[in-house]
SEMI-52067 format. One record per atom (N, C-alpha, C): residue in one letter; atom name; x, y, z. Coordinates in steps of 0.001 Angstrom, whole numbers, plus 500000, padded with zeros to 6 digits. Each point is the difference from the previous one (the first is absolute). Last residue first. Example, Ala and Ser with C-alpha at 12.3 -4.5 7.8 and 13.67 -1.06 7.14 Angstrom:
BEGIN
> s:N:512850:497750:507080
> s:CA:500820:501190:500060
> s:C:499230:501090:500730
> a:N:500290:494280:499930
> a:CA:499110:501190:500000
> a:C:500900:501200:500000
% end
This chain:
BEGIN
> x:N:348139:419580:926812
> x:CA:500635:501372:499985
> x:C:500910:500953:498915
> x:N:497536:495082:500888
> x:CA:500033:500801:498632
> x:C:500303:501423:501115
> x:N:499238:496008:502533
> x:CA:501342:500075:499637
> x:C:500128:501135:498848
> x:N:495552:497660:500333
> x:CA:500892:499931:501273
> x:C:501702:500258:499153
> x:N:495125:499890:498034
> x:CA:500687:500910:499322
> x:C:501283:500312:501396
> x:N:497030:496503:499148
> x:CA:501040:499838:498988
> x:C:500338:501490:500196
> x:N:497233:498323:503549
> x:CA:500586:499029:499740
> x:C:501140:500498:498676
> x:N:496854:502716:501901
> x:CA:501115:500141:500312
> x:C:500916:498817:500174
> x:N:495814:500586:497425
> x:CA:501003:500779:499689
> x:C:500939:500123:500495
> x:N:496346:497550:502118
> x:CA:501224:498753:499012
> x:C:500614:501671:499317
> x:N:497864:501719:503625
> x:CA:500672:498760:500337
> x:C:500635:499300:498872
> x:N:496780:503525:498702
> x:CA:501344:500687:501127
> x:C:501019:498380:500047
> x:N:495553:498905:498057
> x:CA:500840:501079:499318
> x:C:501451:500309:500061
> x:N:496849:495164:501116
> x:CA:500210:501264:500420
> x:C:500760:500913:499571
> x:N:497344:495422:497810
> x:CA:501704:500285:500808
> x:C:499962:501684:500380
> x:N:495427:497305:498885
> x:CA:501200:500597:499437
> x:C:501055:500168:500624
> x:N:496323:496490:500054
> x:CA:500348:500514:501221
> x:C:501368:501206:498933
> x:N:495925:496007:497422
> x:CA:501577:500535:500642
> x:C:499947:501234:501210
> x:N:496575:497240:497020
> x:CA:500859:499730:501313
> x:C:500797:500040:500697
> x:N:497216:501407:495909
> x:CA:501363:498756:499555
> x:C:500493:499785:501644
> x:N:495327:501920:499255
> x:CA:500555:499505:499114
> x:C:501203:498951:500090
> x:N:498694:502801:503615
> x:CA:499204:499031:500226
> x:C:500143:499068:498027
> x:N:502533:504216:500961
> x:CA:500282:498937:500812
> x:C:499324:498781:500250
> x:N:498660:503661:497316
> x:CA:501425:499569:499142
> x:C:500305:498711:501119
> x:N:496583:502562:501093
> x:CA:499971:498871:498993
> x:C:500596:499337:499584
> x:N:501110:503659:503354
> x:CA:499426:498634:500453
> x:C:499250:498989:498945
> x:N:502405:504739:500055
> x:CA:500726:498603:499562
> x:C:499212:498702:500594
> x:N:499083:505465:498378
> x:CA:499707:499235:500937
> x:C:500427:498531:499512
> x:N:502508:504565:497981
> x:CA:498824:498965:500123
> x:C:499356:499124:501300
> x:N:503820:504939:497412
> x:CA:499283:498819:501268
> x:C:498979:499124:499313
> x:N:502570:504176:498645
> x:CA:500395:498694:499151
> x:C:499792:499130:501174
> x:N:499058:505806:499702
> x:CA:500164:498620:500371
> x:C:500034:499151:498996
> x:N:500574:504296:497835
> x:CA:499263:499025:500480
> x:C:499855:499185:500670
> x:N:502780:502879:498121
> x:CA:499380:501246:500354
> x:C:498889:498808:500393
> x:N:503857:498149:498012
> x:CA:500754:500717:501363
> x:C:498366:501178:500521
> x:N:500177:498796:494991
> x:CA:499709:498843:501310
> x:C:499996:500093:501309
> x:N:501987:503034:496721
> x:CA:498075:500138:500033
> x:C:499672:498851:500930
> x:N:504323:500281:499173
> x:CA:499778:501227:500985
> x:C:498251:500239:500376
> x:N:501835:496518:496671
> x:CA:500495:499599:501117
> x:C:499498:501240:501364
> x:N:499714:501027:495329
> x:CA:499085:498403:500612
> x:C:499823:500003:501094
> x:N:503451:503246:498582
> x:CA:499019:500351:499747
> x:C:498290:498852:500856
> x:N:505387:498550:500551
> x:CA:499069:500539:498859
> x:C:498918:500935:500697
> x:N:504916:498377:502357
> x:CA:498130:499852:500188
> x:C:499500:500765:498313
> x:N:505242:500121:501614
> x:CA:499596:498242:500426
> x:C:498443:500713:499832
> x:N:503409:501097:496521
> x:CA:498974:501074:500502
> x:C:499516:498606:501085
> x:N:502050:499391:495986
> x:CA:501018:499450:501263
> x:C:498993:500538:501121
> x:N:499668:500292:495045
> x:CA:499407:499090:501052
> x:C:500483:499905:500982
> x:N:499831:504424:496713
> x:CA:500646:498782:500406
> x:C:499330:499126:500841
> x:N:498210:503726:497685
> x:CA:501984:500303:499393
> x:C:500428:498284:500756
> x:N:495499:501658:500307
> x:CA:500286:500323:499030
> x:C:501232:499434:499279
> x:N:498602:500153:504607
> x:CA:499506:498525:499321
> x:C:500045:500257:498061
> x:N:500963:503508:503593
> x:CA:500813:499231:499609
> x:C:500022:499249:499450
> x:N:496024:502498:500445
> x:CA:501241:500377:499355
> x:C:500859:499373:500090
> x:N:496646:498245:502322
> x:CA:499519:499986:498438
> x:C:501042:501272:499188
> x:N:500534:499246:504934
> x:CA:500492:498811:499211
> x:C:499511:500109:498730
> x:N:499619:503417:502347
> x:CA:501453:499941:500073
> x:C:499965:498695:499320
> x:N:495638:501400:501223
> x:CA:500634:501043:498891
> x:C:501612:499620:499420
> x:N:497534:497522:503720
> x:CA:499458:499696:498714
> x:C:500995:500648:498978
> x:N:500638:501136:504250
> x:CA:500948:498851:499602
> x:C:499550:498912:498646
> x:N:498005:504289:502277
> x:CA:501721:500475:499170
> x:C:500123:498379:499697
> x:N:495789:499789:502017
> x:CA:499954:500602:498497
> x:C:501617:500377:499531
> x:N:499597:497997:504303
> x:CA:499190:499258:498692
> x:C:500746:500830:498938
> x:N:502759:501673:503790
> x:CA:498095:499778:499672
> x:C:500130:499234:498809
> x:N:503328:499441:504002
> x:CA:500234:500665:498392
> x:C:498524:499766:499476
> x:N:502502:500081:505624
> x:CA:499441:499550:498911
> x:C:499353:500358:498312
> x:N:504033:498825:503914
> x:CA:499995:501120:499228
> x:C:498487:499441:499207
> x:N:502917:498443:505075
> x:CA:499145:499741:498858
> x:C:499906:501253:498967
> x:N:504499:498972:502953
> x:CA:498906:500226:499753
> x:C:499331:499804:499101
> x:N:503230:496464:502529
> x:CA:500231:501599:499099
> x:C:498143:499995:499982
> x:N:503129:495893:502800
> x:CA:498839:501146:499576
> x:C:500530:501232:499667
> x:N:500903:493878:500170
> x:CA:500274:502142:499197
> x:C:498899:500787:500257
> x:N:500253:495474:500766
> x:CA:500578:500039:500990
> x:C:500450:501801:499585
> x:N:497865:495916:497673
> x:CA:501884:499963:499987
> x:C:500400:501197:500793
> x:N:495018:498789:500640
> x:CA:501350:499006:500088
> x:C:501235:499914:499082
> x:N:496893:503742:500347
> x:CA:500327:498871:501553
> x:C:500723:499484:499683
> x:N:498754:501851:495982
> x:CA:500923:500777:501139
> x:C:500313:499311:501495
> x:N:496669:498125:497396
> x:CA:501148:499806:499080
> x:C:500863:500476:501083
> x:N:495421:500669:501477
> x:CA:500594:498732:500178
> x:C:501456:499798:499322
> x:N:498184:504070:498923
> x:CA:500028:499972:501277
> x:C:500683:498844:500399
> x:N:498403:499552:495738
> x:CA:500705:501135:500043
> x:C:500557:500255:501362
> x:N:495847:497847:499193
> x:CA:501528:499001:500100
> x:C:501099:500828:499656
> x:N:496104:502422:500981
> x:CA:500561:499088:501568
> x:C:500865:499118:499526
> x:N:498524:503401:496327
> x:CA:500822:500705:501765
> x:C:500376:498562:500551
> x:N:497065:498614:496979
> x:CA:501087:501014:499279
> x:C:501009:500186:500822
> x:N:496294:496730:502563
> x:CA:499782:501445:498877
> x:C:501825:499774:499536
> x:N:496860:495259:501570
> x:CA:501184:501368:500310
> x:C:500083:501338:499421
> x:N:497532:494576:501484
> x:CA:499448:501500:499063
> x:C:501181:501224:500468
> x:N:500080:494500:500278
> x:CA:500028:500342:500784
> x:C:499656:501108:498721
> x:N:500338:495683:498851
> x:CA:498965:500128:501807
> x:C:499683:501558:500606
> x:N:500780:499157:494442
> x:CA:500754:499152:500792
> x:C:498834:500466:501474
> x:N:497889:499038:494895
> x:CA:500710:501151:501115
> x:C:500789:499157:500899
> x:N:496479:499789:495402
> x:CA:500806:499333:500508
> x:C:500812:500640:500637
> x:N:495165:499155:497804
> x:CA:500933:501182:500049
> x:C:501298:499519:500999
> x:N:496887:497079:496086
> x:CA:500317:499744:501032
> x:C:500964:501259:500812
> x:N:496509:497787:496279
> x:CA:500365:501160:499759
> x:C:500506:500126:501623
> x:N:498369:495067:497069
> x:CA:499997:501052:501328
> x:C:500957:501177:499709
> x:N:499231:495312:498015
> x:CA:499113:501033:499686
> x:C:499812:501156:501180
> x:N:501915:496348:501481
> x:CA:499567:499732:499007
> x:C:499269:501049:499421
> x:N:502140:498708:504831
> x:CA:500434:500629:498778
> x:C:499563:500336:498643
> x:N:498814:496899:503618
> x:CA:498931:501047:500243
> x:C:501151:501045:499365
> x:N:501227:495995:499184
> x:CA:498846:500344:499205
> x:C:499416:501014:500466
> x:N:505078:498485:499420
> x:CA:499244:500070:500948
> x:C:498553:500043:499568
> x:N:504157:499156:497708
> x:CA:499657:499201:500521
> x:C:498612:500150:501332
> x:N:502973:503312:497482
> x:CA:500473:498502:499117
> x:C:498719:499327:500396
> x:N:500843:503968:503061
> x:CA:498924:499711:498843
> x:C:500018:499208:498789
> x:N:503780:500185:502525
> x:CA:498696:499602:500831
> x:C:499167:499863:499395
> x:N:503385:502549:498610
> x:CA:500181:498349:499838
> x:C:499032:499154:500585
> x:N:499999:504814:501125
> x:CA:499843:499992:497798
> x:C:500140:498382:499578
> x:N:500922:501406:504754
> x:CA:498442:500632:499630
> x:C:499425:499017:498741
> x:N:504917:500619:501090
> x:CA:499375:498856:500998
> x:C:498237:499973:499531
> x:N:502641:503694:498570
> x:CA:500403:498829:499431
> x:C:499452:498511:500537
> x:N:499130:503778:502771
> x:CA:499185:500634:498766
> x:C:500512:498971:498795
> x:N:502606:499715:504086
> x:CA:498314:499987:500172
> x:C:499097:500061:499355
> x:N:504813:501169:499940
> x:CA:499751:498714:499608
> x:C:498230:499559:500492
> x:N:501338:504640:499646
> x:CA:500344:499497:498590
> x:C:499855:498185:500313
> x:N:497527:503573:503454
> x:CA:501498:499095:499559
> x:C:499826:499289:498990
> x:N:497307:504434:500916
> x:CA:499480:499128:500400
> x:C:501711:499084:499588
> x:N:497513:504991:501732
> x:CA:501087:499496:499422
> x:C:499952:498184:500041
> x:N:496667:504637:500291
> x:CA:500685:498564:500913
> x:C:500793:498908:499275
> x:N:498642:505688:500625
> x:CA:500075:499389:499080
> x:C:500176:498235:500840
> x:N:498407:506108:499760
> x:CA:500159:498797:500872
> x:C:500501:498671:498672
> x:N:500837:505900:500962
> x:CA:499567:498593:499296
> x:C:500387:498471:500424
> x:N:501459:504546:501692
> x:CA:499284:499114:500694
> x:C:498804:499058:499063
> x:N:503614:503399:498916
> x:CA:500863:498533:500814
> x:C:499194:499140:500813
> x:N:499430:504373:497124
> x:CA:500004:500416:501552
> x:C:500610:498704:500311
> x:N:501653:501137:495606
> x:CA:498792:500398:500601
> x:C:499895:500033:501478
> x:N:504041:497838:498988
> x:CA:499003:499905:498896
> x:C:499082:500351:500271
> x:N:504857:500163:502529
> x:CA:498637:499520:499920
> x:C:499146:500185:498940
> x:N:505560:499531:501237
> x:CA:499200:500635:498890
> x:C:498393:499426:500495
> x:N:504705:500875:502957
> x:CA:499132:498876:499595
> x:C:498848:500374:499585
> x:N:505237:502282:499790
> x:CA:498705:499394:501088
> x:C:499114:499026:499233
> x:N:503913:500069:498460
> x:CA:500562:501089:500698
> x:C:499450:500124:501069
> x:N:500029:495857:497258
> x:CA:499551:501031:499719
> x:C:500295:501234:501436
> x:N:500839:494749:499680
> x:CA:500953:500882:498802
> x:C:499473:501723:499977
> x:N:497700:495839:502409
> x:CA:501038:500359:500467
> x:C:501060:500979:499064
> x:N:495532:499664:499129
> x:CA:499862:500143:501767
> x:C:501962:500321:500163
> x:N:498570:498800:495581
> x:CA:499434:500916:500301
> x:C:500549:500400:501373
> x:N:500336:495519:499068
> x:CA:501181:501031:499496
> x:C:499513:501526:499843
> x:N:496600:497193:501616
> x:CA:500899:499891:500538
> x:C:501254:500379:500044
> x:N:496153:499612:497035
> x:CA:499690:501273:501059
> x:C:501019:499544:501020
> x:N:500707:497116:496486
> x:CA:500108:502034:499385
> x:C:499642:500656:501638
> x:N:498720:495786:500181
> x:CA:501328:499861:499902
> x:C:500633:501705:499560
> x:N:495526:498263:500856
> x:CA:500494:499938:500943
> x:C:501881:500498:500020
> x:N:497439:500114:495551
> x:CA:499686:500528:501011
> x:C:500867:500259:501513
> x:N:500392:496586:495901
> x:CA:500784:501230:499742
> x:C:499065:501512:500757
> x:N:502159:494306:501289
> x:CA:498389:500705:499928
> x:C:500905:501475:499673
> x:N:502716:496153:501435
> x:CA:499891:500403:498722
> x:C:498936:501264:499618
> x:N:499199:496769:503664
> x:CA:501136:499887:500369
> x:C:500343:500812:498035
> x:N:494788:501449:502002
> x:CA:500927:498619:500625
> x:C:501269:500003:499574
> x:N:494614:502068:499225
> x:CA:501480:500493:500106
> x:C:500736:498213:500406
> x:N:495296:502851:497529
> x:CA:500647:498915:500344
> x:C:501502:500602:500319
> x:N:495454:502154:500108
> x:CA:500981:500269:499333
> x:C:500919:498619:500717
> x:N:495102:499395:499437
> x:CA:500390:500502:500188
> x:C:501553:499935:500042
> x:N:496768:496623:496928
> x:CA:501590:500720:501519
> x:C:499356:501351:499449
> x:N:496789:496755:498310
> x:CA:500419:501147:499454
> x:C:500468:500425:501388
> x:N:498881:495068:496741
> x:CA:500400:500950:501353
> x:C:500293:501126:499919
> x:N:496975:495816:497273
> x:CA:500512:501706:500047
> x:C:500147:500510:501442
> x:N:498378:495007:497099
> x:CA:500629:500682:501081
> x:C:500679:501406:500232
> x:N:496793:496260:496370
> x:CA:500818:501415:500506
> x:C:500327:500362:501392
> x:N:497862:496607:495520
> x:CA:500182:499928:501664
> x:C:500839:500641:500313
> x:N:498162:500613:495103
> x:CA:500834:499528:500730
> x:C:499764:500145:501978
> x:N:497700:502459:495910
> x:CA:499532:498576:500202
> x:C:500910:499186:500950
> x:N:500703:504920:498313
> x:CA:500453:498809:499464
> x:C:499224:498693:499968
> x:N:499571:504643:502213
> x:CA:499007:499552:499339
> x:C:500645:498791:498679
> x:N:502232:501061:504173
> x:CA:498783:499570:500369
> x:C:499080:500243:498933
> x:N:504448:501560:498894
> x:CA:500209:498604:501065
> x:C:498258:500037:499943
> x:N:500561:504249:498212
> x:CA:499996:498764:499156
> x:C:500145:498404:500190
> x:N:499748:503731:503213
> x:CA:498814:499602:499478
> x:C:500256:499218:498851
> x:N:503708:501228:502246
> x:CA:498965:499369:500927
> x:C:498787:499360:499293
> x:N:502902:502954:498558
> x:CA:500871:498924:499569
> x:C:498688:498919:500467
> x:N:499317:504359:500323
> x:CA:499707:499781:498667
> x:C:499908:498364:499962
> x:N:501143:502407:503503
> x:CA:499028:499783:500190
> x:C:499781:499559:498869
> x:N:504034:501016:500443
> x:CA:500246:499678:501013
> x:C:498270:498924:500494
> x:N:500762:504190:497232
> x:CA:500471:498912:499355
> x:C:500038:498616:500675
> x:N:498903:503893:502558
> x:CA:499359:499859:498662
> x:C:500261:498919:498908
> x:N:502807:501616:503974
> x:CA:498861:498845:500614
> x:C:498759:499857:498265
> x:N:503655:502459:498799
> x:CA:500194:499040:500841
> x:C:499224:498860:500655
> x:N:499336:504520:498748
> x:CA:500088:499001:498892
> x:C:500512:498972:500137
> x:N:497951:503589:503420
> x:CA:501163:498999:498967
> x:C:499591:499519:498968
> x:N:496266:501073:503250
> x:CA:501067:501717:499372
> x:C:500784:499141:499073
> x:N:496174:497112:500014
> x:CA:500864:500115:501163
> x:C:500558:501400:499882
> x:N:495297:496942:498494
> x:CA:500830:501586:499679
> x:C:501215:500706:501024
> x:N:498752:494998:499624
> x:CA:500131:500614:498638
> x:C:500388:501400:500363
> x:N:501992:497237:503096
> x:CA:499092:499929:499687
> x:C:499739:500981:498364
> x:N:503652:498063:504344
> x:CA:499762:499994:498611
> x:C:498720:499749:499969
> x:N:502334:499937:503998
> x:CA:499743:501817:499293
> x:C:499580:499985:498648
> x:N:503437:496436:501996
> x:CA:499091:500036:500828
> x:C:499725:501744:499247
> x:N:501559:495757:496914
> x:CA:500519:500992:500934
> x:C:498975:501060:500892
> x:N:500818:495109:497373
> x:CA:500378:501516:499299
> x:C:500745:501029:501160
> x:N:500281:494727:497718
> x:CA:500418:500513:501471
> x:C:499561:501109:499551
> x:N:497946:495821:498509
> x:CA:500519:501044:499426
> x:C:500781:500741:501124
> x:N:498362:494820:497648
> x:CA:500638:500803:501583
> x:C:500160:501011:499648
> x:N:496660:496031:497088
> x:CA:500625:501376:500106
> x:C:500507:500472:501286
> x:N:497833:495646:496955
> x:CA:500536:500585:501211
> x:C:500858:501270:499984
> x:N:498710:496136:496695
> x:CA:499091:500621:501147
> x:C:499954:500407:500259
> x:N:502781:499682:495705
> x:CA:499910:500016:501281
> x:C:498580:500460:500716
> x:N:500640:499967:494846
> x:CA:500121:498748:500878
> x:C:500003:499870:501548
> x:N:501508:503577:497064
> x:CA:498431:499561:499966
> x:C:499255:498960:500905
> x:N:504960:502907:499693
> x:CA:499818:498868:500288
> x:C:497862:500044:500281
> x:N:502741:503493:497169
> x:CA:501237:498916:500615
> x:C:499314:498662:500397
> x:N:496877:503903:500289
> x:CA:500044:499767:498769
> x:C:501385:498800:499519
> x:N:499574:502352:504226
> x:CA:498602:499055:499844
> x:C:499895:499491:498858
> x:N:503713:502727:501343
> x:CA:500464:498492:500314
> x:C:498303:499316:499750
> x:N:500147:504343:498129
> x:CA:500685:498885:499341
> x:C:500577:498655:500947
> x:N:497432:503833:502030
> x:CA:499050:499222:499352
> x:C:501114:498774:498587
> x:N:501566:502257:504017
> x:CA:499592:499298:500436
> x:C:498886:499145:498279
> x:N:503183:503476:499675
> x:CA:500523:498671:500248
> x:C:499272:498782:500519
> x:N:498376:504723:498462
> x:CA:500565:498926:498772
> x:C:500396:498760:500357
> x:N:498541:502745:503963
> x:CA:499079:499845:499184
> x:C:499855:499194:499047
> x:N:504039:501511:502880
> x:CA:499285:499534:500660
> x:C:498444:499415:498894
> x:N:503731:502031:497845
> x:CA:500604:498931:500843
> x:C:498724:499264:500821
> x:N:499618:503238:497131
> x:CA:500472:498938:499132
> x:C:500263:499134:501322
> x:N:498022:504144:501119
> x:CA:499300:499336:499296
> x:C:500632:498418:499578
> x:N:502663:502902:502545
> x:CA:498805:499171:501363
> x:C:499102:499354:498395
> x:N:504901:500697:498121
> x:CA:498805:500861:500384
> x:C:499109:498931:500962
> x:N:504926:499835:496910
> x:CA:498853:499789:501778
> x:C:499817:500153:500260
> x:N:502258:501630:496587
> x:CA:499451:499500:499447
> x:C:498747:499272:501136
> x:N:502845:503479:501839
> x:CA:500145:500093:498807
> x:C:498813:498880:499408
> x:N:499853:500224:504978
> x:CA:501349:500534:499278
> x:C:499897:499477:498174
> x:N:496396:501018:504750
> x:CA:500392:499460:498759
> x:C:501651:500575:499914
> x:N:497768:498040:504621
> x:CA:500596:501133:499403
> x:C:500230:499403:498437
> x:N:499176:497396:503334
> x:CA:499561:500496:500628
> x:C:500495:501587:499520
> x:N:498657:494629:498025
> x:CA:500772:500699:500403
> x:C:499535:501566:500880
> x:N:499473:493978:499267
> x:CA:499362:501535:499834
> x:C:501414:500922:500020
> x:N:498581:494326:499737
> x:CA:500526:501378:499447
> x:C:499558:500939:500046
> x:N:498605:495394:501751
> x:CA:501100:501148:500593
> x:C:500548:500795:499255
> x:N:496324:495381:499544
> x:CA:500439:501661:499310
> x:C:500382:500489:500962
> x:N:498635:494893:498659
> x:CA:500161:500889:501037
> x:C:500514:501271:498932
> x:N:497205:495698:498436
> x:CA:500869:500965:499616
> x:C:500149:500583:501187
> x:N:498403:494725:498659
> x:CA:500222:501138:501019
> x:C:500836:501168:499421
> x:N:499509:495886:497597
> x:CA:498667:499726:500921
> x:C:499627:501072:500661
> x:N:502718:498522:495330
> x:CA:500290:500765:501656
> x:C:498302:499770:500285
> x:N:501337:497779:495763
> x:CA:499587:499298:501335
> x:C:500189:500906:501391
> x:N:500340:501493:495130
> x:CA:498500:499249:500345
> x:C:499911:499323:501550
> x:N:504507:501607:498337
> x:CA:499513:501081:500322
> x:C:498586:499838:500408
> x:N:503944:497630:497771
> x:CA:498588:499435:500998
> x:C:499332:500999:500604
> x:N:503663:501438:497225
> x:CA:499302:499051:498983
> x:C:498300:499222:500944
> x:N:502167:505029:501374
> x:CA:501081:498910:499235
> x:C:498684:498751:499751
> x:N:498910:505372:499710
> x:CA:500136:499102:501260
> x:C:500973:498767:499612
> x:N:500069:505352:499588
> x:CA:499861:498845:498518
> x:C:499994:498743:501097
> x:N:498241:505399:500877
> x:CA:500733:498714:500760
> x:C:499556:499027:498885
> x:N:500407:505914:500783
> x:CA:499302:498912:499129
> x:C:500627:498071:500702
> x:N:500441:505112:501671
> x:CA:500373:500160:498000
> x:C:499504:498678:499048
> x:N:500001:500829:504855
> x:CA:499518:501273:500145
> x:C:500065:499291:498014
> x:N:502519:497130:502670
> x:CA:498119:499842:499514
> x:C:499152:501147:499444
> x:N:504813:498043:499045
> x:CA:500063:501306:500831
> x:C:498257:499604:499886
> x:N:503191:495709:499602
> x:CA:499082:501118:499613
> x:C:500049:501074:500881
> x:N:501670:494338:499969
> x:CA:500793:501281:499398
> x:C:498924:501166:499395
> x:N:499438:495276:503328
> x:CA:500004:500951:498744
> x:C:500337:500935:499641
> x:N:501589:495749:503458
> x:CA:499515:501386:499587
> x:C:499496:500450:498616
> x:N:500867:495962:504604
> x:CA:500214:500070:498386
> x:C:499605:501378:499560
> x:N:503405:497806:504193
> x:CA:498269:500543:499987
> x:C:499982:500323:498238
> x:N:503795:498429:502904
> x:CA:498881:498782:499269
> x:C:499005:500747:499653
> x:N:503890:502711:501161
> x:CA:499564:499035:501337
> x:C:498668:498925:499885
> x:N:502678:502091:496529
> x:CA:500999:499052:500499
> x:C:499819:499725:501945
> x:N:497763:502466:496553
> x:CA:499447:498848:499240
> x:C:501105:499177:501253
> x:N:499239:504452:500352
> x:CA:498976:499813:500517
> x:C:499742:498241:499696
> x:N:503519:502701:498213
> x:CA:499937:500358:501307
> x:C:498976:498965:500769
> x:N:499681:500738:494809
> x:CA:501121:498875:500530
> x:C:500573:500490:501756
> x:N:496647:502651:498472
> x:CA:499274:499071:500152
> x:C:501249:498732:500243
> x:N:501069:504214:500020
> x:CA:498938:499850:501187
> x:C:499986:498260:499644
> x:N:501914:502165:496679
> x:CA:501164:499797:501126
> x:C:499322:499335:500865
> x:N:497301:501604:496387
> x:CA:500588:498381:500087
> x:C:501049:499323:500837
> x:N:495658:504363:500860
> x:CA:501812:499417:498924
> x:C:500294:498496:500625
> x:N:495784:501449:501619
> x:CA:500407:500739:499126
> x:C:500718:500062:498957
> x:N:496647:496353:502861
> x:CA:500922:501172:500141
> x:C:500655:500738:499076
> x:N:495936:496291:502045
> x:CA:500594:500768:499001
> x:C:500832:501112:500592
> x:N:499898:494679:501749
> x:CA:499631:501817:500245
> x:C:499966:500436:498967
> x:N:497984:495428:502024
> x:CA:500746:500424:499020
> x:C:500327:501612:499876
> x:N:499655:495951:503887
> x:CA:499167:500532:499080
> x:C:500729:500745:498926
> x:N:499211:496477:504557
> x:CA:500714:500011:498769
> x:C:499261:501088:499255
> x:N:500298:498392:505308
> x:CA:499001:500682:498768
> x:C:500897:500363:498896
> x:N:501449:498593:504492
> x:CA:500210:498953:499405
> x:C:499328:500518:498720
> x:N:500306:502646:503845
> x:CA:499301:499088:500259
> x:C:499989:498678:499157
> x:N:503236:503786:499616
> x:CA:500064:499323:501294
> x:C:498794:499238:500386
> x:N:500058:502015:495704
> x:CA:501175:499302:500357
> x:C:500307:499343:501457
> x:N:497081:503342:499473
> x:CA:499286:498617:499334
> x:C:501119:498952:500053
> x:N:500774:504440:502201
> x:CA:499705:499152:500329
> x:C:498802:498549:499247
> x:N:502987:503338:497583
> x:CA:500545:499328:501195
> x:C:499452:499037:500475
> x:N:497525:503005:497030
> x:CA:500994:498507:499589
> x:C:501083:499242:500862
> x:N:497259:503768:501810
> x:CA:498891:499007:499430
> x:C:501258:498547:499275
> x:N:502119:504122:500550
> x:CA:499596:499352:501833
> x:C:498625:498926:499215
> x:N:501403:502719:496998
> x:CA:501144:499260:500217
> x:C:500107:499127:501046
> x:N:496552:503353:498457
> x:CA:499865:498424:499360
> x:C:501241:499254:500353
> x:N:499550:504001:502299
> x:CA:499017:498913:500075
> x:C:500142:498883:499129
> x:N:503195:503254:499155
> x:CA:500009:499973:501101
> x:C:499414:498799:500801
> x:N:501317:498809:494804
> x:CA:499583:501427:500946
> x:C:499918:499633:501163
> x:N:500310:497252:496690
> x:CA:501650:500734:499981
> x:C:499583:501002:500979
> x:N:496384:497409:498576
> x:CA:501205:498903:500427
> x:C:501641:500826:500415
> x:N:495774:501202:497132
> x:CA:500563:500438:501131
> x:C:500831:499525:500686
> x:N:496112:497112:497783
> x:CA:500339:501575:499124
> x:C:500239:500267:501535
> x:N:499529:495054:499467
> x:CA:499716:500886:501129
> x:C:500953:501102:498911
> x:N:496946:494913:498828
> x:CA:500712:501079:499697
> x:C:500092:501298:500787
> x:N:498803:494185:500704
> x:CA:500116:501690:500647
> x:C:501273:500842:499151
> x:N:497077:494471:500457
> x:CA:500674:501010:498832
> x:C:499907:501565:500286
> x:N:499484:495185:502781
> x:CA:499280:500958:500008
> x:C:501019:501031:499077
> x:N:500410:494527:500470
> x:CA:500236:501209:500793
> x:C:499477:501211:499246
% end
C-alpha cells in the first residue's frame, strides 16, 4: 500500500482530506504538532509525526518509503513566530527536505498566487509552488478559491457579523467578486490526484459553480436568518488604517492589513479544467451553506 505523509491534518482542509481518506480506506501518516494531537490521532489508528514544519520535520525511521507528501498547512494571518515566510515557504521546503524519497507532491495553495502578488501571502504562497515543481517530483498544485464549509473561518465570521452587529458592516463597495469553493470538494481534489494522471504535474485554479460579491453573501446571510438592519459601508483605506493599528496591540482585530489588500481583487477562475481534470461538479454555494448554517440564529 501506498506510503502518504499528510502536513495539516488538524486543519480546516487538511482535516476534511484526513477524514475523507479514512473513509476511503487510505492510510496515512499526519504530521502534527503536540503530542496530545498525536496520542488523539493514535487512538483512531492513524500514525503521526510530531513537528511544527515552519521550524523543521525529524521524519521517523522509514521515512525512505513515503511515496506521497500532501500539504494543508497554511495560514491566513501571521502571529508571532508564524510567518507566510516560515510557514508557507520554510514548511513547504523542509517537508521536501523530511522526505527525498517521495515522488509525489499534493500542495493545496491558493487561488491569486503568483510571483508579483500585492501580499505576501499569495507571495509566499508562490515561493512554496516553485520549489514543489523545481524538485523533480510529480506535482499536483491546487489553488481554492476562498474555501468555505461546516467550521470555515469566513462564511462563518461573515455570519456572526450579520447576526450580532447593530448593522451590517460592508467592505469597500461589496462588489468584489469571489467563488467560493466546498471544503469537501477541494479534499476530494487532493486524494484524487493519488491516482489520477491527467493530475500529474499540473498547476490546477480551483472554484466552486457559482461567482458572488462581498454585498451578495452578505445579503444572502441576512435572508436567511431573516434580519434586516441597515447596510453601512467602510472604505478600504479606514479599514486598512484601523487594522495595521490595532494589529499592533492585538489579534483579535477579525481582518489584517493582507486580508484588506486582498478584498481589492476578485478571487474568480474559470472552472472548466478543473472539471474536465478530476470530474467533479462543485457543490453549489447558497444551497449546501444552508445546509450547516440551519437553525444558527
Amino acid at each position: 500500500m501506498e506510503s502518504i505523509v499528510l502536513a495539516g491534518a488538524t486543519g480546516f482542509v487538511g482535516g476534511e482530506i484526513a477524514r475523507q481518506a479514512q473513509e476511503r480506506g487510505i492510510r496515512f501518516t499526519a504530521v502534527v504538532r503536540s503530542h496530545d494531537t498525536a496520542i488523539e490521532f493514535a487512538t483512531n489508528g492513524i500514525d503521526t509525526i510530531v513537528a511544527d514544519i515552519a521550524k523543521g520535520v525529524v521524519p521517523y525511521a522509514s521515512a525512505g518509503a513515503v511515496e506521497t507528501v500532501i500539504n494543508a498547512v497554511g495560514i491566513i494571518r501571521e502571529e508571532g513566530e508564524a510567518t507566510f515566510d516560515a510557514v508557507h515557504y520554510f514548511g513547504v521546503k523542509n517537508l521536501l527536505a523530511a522526505f527525498p524519497n517521495a515522488g509525489r507532491f499534493i500542495q493545496v495553495s491558493a487561488l491569486g498566487t503568483r510571483p508579483n502578488a500585492p501580499t505576501l501571502y499569495h507571495r509566499t504562497k508562490q515561493m512554496a509552488e516553485d520549489a514543489i515543481t523545481g524538485s523533480g517530483k510529480t506535482y499536483t498544485i491546487l489553488r481554492p478559491s476562498i474555501v468555505f464549509g461546516p467550521g470555515d473561518k469566513f462564511v462563518n465570521m461573515l455570519a456572526e457579523l450579520v447576526k450580532k452587529a447593530p448593522f451590517i458592516p460592508v467592505v469597500g463597495t461589496g462588489a468584489n467578486k469571489m467563488q467560493p469553493v466546498y471544503v469537501g470538494d477541494v479534499a476530494q481534489m487532493a486524494l484524487d490526484a493519488l491516482t489520477l494522471d491527467a493530475a500529474a504535474n499540473q498547476i490546477v485554479e480551483v472554484a466552486g459553480s457559482e461567482v458572488v460579491t462581498l454585498e451578495g453573501i452578505l445579503d444572502f446571510l441576512a435572508e436567511h436568518f431573516s434580519l434586516k438592519k441597515p447596510k453601512v459601508h467602510i472604505p478600504l483605506s479606514v479599514l486598512s488604517m484601523t487594522a495595521a493599528t490595532l494589529g499592533k496591540w492585538t489579534t483579535s482585530f477579525p481582518v489584517t492589513t493582507e486580508q484588506v489588500q486582498m478584498l481589492k481583487d476578485d478571487n474568480v477562475c474559470d472552472i472548466e479544467r478543473m472539471k474536465a481534470i478530476f470530474g467533479i461538479e462543485p457543490k453549489p454555494f447558497k444551497d449546501t451553506v444552508r445546509t450547516y448554517l440551519v437553525g444558527r440564529v
